[in-house]
C-alpha positions in Angstrom: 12.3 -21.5 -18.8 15.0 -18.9 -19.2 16.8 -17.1 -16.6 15.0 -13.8 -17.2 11.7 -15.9 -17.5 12.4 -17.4 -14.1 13.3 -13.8 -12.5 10.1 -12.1 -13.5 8.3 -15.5 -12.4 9.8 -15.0 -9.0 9.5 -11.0 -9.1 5.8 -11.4 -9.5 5.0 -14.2 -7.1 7.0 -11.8 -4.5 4.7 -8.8 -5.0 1.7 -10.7 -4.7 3.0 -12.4 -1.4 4.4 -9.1 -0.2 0.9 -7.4 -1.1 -0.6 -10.7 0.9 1.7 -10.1 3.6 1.3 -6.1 4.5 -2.3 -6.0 6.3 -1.1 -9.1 8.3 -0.6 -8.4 12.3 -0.7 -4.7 11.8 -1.8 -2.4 14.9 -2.7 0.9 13.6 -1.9 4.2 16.1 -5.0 4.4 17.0 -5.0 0.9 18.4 -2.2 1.4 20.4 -3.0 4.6 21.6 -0.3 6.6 20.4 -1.6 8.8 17.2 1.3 11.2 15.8 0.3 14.4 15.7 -0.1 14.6 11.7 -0.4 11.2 11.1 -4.1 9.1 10.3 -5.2 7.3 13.6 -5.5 4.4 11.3 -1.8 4.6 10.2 0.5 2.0 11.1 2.2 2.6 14.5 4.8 -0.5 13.7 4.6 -2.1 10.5 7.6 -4.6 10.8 8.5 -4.3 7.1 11.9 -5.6 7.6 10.2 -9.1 9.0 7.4 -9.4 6.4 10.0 -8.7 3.9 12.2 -11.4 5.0 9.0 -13.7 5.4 7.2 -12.9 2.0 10.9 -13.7 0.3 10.7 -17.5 1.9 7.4 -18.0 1.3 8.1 -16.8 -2.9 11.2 -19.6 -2.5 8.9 -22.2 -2.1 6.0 -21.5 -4.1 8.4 -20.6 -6.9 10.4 -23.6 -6.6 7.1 -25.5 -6.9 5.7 -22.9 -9.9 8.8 -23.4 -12.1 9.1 -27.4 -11.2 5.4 -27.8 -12.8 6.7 -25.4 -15.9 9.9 -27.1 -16.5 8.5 -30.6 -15.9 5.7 -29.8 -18.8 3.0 -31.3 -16.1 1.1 -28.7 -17.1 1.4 -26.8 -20.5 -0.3 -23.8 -22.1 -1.9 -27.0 -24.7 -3.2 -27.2 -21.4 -5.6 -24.4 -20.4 -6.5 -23.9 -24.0 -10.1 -24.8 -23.4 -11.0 -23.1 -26.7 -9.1 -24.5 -29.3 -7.6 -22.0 -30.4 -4.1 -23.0 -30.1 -4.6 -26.2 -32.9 
């Protein structure tokens, strides 16, 4: 795996965690009570983006570390998951 390889790997595991991660533990203004005029009542009234940020990057550590092991140890290959034949 190349370096660029490994950085869209890791770039694309974070989104998905990060996407994962957004909905968790949110309270909504309406929730709390405190609606901004303007504002949805379903809008976030604290959505912590600074944590989940910081928690979605050490989750994507670890389940990248574990992605690019099984890639660079050849456990399992593209030969792999080609259930059709198509690669021989």
């Amino acid at each position: 795996m190349s370096i660029a390889s490994a950085i869209v790997l890791f770039a694309v595991i974070w989104f998905m965690v990060f996407l994962m991660m957004l909905p968790q533990r949110l309270k909504t203004q309406g929730e709390a009570g405190d609606v901004v005029p303007g504002t949805h009542a379903s809008a976030p009234s604290n959505p912590e983006i600074k944590r989940k940020v910081l928690i979605t990057t050490a989750i994507t550590a670890v389940l990248w570390a574990l992605v690019a092991y099984i890639i660079i140890s050849g456990t399992i290959t593209v030969r792999d998951m080609d259930w059709l034949g198509l690669l021989d």
